[in-house]
C-alpha positions in Angstrom: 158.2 -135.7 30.4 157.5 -139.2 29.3 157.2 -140.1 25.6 154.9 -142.4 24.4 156.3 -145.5 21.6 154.7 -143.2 18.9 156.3 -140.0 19.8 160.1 -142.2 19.9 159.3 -143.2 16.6 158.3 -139.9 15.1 161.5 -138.3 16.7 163.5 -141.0 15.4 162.2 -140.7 11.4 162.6 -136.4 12.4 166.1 -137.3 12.6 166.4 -139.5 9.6 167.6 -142.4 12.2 169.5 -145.3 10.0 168.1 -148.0 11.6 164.2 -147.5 10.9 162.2 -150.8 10.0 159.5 -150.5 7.2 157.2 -151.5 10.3 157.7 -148.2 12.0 157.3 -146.0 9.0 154.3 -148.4 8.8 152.8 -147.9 12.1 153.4 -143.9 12.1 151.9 -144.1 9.1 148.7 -145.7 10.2 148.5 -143.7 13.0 148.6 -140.6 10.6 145.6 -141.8 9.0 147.1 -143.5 6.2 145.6 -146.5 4.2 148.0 -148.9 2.9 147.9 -151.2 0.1 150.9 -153.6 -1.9 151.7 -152.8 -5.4 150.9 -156.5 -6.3 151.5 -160.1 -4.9 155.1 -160.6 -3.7 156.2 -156.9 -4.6 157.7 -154.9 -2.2 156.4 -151.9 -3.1 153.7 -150.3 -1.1 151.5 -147.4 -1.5 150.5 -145.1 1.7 147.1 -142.8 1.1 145.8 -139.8 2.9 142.8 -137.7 1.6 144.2 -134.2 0.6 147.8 -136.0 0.7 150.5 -137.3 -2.0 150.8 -140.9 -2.4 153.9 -142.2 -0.5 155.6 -145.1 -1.8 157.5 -147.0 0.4 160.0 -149.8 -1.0 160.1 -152.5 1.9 164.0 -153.4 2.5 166.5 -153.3 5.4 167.6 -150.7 6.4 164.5 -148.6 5.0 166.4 -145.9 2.4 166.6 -142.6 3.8 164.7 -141.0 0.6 162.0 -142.9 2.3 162.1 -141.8 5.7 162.2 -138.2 4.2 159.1 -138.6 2.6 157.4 -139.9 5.8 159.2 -136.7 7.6 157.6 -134.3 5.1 154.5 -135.5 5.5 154.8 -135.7 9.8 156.0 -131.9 9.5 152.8 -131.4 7.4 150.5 -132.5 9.5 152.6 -131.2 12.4 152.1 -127.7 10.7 148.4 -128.3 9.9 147.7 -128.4 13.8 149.7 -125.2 14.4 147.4 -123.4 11.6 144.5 -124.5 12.8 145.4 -123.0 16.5 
């Protein structure tokens, strides 16, 4: 089986990997449906929105803080569990 970029990355934030880059949490994010918007000019706080979702805020360092990939986990295993319910 051959797994696409997107499917690395999701495994990778499933397993809390230490070297995630805001960019990936970013890009799954997007993928996800997420809009994203920055806290203000020059902050590096930034705000991820679903419909029917919490807010994730994701503070923009390197190497990303676990407590953020866990928040981006939670909300891949909710939407992961969404599509089993709806089977």
């Amino acid at each position: 089986m051959i797994l696409s970029q997107l499917d690395k990355l999701i495994a990778k934030i499933l397993r809390i990997d230490k070297n995630l880059r805001f960019e990936e949490l970013e890009k799954v994010l997007k993928r996800m449906g997420y809009t994203i918007s920055q806290a203000g000019t020059g902050s590096s706080h930034y705000s991820f929105r679903k419909s029917g979702m919490p807010r994730l805020t994701i503070v923009k360092n390197y190497p990303i803080k676990k407590v953020y990939v866990e928040q981006v986990k939670n909300a891949i295993l909710e939407a992961l569990s969404e599509v089993s319910d709806d089977d």
